[in-house]
C-alpha positions in Angstrom: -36.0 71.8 -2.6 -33.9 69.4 -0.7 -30.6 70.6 0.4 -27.5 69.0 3.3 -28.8 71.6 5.5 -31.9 71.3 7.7 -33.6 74.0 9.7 -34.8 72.9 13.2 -37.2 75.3 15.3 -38.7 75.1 18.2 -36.0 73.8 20.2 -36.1 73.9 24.1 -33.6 76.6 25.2 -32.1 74.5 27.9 -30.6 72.3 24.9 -26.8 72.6 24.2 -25.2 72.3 20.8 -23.5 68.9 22.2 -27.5 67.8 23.1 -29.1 68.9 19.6 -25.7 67.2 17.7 -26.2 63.8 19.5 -30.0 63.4 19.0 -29.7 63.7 14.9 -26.4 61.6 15.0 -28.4 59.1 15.9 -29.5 59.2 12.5 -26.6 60.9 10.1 -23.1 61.7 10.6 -23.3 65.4 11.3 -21.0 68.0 10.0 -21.8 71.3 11.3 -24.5 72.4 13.8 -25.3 75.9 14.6 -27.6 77.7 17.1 -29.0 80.6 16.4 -28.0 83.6 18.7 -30.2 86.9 19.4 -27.9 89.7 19.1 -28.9 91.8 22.1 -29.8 88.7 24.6 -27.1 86.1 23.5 -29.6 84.0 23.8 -30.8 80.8 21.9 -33.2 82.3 19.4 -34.9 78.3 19.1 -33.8 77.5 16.1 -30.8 75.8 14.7 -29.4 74.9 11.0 -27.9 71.1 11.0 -25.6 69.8 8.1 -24.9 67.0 6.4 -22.7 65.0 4.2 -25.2 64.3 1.5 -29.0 65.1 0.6 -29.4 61.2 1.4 -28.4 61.9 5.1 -30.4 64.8 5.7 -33.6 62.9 3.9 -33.0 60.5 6.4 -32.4 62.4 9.8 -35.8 65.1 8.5 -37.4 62.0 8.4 -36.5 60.5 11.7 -36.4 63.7 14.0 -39.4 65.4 12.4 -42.3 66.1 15.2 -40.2 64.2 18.0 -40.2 65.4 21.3 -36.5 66.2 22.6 -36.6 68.3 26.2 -40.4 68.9 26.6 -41.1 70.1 23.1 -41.6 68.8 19.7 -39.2 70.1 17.5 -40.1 70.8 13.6 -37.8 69.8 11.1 -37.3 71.2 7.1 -35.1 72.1 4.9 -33.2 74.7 5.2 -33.8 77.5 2.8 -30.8 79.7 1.4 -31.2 83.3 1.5 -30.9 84.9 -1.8 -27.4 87.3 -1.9 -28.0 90.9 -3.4 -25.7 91.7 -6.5 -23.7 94.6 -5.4 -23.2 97.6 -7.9 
C-alpha cells in the first residue's frame, strides 16, 4: 500500500536529521522527518519515517533514494506501514 510516509532503515548513525532531510529534498518537498530514538541509549535506533505532501512525492523520492549509498551505507527505502490501534473497552 502506498502511503506519504516512507520508512528508511539502515541509516549511518553519524547522520543528523538536517543530513537525512536534505538528501530526500533533493527529490520531494519534505514535511516531517523523524529519527527513531532507543529509549534507554538515546540513541539513533537506524531508522527514520520521512513525509510527504502527496503519494506522488513519496513515489518519487522511494524511487530515487532506494539502495543509495549516503555516509558509507546503503540505505533501504519503503513504505511506511501504519500500526494497527487497539479499540479500547
Amino acid at each position: 500500500m502506498e502511503t506519504k510516509k516512507l520508512f528508511v532503515g539502515w541509516i549511518s548513525w553519524n547522520l543528523s536529521w538536517q543530513d537525512l532531510k536534505d538528501a530526500f529534498a533533493e527529490h520531494a518537498e519534505v514535511v516531517h522527518a523523524r529519527i527513531i530514538m532507543d529509549r534507554e541509549t538515546n540513541k539513533s535506533r537506524g531508522f527514520w519515517f520521512v513525509e510527504f505532501n502527496s503519494v506522488e512525492d513519496a513515489v518519487k523520492a522511494k524511487e530515487a533514494m532506494d539502495g543509495v549509498e549516503l555516509d558509507g551505507r546503503a540505505i533501504k527505502v519503503d513504505f511506511a506501514q501504519e500500526k494497527e490501534r487497539k479499540e479500547e473497552d
